[in-house]
N, C-alpha and C positions, 0 to 999 in steps of 0.2 A: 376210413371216412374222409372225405374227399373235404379240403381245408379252404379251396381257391376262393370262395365268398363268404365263407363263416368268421366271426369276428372272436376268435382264441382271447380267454379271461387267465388260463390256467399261467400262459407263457409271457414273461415279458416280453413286448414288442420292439423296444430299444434293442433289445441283443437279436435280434431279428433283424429285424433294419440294418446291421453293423456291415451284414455281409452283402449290401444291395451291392448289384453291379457299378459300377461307377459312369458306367452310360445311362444308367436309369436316371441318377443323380441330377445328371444334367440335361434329361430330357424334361424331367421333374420340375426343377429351375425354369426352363424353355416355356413350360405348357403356364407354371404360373404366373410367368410376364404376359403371357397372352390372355390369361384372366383380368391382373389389375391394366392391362390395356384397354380390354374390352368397356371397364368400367368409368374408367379414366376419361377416356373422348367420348360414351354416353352423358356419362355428367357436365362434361364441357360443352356440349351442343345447350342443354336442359339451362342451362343460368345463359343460355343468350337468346331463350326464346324471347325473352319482354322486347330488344331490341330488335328481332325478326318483326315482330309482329308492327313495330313502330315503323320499319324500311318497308313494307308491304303493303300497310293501311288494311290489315284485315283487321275486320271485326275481330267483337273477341265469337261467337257463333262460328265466322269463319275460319279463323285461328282452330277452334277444335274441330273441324272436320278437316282442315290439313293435319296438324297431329295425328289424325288416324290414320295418314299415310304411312306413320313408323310401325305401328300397331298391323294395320294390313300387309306393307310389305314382310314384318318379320315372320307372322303366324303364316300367311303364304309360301315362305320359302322353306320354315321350319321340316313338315317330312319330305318335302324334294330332297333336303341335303342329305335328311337320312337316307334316301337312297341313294344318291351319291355316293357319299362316305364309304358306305358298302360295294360301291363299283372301284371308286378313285382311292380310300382309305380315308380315317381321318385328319390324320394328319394332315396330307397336300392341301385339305376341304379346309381345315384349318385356317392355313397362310393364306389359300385363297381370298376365304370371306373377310379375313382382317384385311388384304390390301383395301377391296371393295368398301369398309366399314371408312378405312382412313382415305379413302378417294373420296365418296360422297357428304365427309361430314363439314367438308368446305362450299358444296353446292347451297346450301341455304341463303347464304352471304351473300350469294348473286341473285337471288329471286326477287322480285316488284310486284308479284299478287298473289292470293292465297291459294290461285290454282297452280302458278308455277311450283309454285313452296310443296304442296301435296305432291305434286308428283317426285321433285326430286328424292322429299322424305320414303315414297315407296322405295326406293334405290337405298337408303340410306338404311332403311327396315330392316332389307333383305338382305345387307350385307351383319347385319345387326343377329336378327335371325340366325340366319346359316352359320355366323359365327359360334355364337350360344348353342345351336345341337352339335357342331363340330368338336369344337375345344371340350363338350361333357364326353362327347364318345370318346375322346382319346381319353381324359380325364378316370372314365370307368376302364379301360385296359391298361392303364397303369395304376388303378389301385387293386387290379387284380393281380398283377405282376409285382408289387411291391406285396399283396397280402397285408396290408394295413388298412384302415377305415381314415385314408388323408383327404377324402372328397371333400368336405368341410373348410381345410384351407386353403383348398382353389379357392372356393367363394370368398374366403376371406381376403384374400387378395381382390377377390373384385370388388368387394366394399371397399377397401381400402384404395384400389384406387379412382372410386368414384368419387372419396375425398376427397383426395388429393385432388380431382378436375375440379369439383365444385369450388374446393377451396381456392387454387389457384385463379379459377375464371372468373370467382368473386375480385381480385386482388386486381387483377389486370382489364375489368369491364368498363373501369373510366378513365383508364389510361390508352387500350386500343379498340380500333373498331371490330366490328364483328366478324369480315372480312379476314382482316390480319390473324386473329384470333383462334378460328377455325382454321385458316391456310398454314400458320403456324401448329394445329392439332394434324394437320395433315402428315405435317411434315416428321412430327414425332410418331406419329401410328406407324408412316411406311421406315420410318429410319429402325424403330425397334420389330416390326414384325419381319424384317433385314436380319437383325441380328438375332431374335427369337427362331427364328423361321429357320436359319443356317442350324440350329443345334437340334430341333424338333424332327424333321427330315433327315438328317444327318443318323438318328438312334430311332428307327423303329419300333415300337413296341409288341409283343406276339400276340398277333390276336385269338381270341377267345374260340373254345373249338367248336361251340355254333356258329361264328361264323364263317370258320374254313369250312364247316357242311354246308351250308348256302349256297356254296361252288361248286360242290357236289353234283357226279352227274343227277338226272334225274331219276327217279324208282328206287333212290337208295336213300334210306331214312338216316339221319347225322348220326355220329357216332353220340350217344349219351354223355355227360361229364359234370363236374359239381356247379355249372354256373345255370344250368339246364332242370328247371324243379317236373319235367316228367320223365325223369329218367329210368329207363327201363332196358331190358336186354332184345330188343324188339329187332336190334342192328344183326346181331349174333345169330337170332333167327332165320332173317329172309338171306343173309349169308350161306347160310347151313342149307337153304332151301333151295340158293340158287345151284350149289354144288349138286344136289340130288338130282334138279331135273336134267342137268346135262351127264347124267349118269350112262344113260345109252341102251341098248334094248335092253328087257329082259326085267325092268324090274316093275315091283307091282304096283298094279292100277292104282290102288289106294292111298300109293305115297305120292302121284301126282296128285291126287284131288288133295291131298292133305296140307302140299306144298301150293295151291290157289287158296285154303281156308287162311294158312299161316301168313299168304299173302296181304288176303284182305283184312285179316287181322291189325297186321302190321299198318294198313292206310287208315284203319280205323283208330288205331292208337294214335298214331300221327297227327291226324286230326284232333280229337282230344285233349291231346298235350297243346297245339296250337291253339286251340280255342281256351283253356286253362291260361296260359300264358299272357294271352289277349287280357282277357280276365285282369290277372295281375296287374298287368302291366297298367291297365286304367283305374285299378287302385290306387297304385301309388301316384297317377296322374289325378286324381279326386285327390288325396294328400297333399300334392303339391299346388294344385288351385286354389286350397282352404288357406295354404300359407302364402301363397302371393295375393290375394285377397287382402287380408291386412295388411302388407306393404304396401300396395298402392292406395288402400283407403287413409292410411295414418300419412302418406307422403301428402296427398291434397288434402283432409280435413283438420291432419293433426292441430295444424296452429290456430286455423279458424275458430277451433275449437278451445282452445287456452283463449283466445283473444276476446273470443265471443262470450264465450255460456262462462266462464272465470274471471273477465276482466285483466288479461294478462299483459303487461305492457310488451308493444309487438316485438322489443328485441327478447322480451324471452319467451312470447308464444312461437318465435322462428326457431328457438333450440329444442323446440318440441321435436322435430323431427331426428336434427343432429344427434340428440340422446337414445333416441330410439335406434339410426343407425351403427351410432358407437355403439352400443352395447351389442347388438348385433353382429357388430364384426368381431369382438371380443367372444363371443361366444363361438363364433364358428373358429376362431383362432383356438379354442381350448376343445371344438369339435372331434376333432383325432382321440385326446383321453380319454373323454365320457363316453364314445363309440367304445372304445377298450376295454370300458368297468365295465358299462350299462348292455351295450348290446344292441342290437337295431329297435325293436320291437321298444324296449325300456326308454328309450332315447328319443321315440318319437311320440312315445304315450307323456314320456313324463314333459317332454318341450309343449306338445300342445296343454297340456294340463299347464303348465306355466304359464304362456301367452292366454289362455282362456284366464286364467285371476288374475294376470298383470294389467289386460283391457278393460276386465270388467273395473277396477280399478280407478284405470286411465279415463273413463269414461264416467263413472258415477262418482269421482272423487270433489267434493267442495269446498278444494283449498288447489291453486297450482301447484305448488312441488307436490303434492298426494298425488295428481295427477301425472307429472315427469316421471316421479317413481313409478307410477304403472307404466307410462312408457318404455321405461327402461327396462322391466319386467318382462315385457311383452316381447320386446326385441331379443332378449334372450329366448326366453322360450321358441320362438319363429326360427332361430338363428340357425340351425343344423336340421329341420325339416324337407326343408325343399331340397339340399344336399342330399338327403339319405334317400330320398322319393325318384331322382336324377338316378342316381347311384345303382339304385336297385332296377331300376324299370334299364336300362342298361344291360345291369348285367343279366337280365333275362332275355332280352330282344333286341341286344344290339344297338348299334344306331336309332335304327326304328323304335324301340323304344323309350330311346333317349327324346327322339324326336315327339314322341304323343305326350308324353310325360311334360316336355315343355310347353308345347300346344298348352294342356291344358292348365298349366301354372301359368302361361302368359294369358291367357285368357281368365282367367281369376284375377290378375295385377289390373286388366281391363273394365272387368266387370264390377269392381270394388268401387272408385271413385262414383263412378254414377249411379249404383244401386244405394251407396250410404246417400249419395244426396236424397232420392227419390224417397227413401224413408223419411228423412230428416224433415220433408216434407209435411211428410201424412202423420209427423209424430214429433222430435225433433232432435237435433245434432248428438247429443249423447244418447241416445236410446239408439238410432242408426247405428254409434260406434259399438255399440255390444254386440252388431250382429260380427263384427270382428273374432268376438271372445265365443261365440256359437260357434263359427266354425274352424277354431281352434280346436276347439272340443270335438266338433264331429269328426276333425283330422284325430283324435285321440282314440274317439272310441270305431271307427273305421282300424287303424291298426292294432287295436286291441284285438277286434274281433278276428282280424284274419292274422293273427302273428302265427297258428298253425300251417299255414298257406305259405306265410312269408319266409316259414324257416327253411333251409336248405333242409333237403334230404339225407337219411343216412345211408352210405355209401358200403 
């Protein structure tokens, strides 16, 4: 039975680990600084928009259609890179899009209106983007290589170091200018993705045997294997098939027509499996859109929400969110065990089942702290979802899977802020916040229903 993506309950993991290669080790190390990098100079851009906006004179209307230039450049570059990645590897695609992320996030500081601002932000998207599908596909070949469930504490490291930015940028916003600020972000992005970059490169990881069949000539269907859920002996066949037709006179008519049916058997299988996979893969990318959803509705509404409909004084309607992201990080920091106990399927029914009571919670609660406390409920629950949704859509299609998977989780992070408002609307701020806790749920009972789908194959 084939072990490469099933998640082993019977075997300690720890004595497993013991024997990793010692280049994994430190590619492992490598791949994590370019997570809490990733997070680190996003969130240091984000605490100096107030002041962009005040060197620019845009409106606030125009202020949010330049912010859509991070939003369109990312989701724009996001399946380019999957193919890339797949041409170049991940890893180089990697170093790349970080130089790019730490070149552009000093461009804002030089802009005077809202249209210069938008466009440098597309640059600044796509290097954003490309980065986020890069560093998950290397991220999915080496938890296949390691054979653990450690997807969880990459992201942990990227919340953690989107604290670390926000924190720091809060600390240093009235001491430097915006300029200095981001030139100095600059500087630390290329100086560490220098030295991340040396050790990531340096330790290849083996990639996955769908995608050494990719490269495959063409008419020859991939070799089957456990990361691959239509696995079938269909290779073995047109093998066998192609041997017989170059058999040579003399043999009978019926074994060539037999070897066109087994043919087109074979293309028809292929297909199948491809469109099965597709399938998949935009499940777990519907998973991961229900979980970025409430990240970005709780990032814009959480505190308005404590301030407004609670009465909460603003310095602790702004730890509205902090609690939500601590806890969050804490959760995907202990993401590796519970993947170990629980299991994929269990881990993602029972986190959305969390986040769906912690929101409901967080939103109909009539006291603040009731309310923090669902926050912080909620951020666990969310915390190892989107991870697992990355992870999975990966190891069934690669890159390209990693790449729709995020697609449709960044467009969920999109689509939240302004759909909560637009209810908030027609109804008002905490009844909007439940549609949080709905599709937490729907993320629950979506992998319920297909956890016979999700499971690997037996081998």
């Amino acid at each position: 039975m084939p072990t490469l993506n099933k998640i082993r309950t019977a075997t300690p993991w720890g004595r497993s680990n013991a024997t990793v290669d010692p280049a994994i080790r430190r590619l492992r190390a490598a791949l994590t600084l370019f997570f809490a990098l990733d997070g680190f100079i996003f969130a240091g851009w984000v605490v100096r928009i107030p002041t962009i906006k005040q060197q620019t004179g845009a409106s606030t209307g125009d202020l949010g259609l330049a912010l859509l230039g991070v939003s369109a450049g990312a989701v724009a570059t996001m399946m380019v890179t999957g193919r890339l990645c797949q041409r170049f590897g991940h890893q180089p695609m990697t170093v790349v899009a970080a130089v790019v992320m730490s070149l552009s996030v000093a461009l804002p500081a030089h802009t005077h209106s809202a249209l210069a601002l938008g466009l440098v932000l597309l640059v600044f998207g796509a290097g954003y983007g490309g980065l986020n599908v890069a560093m998950n596909s290397a991220a999915v070949d080496l938890v296949a290589a390691l054979r653990r469930p450690v997807m969880p504490t990459f992201h942990a490291a990227f919340s953690l170091g989107g604290m670390l930015g926000a924190g720091l940028g809060g600390l240093v916003a009235g001491r430097l200018s915006a300029a200095t600020h981001l030139t100095a972000l600059t500087a630390c992005g290329l100086a560490l993705t220098a030295f991340a970059g040396r050790a990531l490169l340096a330790h290849p990881v083996p990639r996955r045997q769908h995608e050494r069949s990719a490269t495959a000539p063409r008419g020859r269907p991939p070799r089957a294997d456990a990361t691959d859920p239509a696995r079938s002996p269909s290779s073995a066949r047109t093998a066998s098939a192609e041997r017989t037709a170059s058999a040579g006179p003399g043999e009978p008519v019926g074994r060539s027509e037999s070897v066109g049916r087994g043919e087109s058997g074979d293309r028809a299988a292929g297909r199948g499996a491809a469109r099965r996979t597709r399938r998949l893969v935009a499940v777990f990318g519907l998973i991961a859109l229900c979980t970025a959803y409430g990240e970005g509705a709780l990032a814009d509404w959480g505190a308005l929400h404590l301030e407004q409909d609670l009465d909460a004084h603003p310095g602790v309607a702004a730890a509205g969110y902090s609690v939500f992201a601590a806890m969050m990080t804490v959760g995907r920091l202990s993401g590796t065990a519970l993947l170990e106990r629980l299991g994929q399927t269990r881990a993602l029914v029972a986190g959305g089942a969390t986040a769906a009571t912690g929101m409901l919670v967080g939103s109909l609660a009539p006291t603040v702290w009731l309310a923090l406390l669902g926050f912080a409920v909620t951020g666990l629950g969310l915390a190892n979802i989107f991870p697992i949704a990355i992870e999975r859509a990966g190891a069934l299609n690669g890159p390209s899977g990693v790449a729709t998977a995020s697609t449709f989780g960044y467009g969920g992070m999109l689509c939240g802020p302004p759909a909560i408002g637009f209810v908030a609307d027609w109804f008002s701020l905490p009844t909007a916040l439940t549609t949080v806790a709905l599709l937490a749920a729907i993320a629950a009972v979506v992998a319920y229903a297909s956890r016979n789908a999700l499971r690997p194959p037996a081998g």
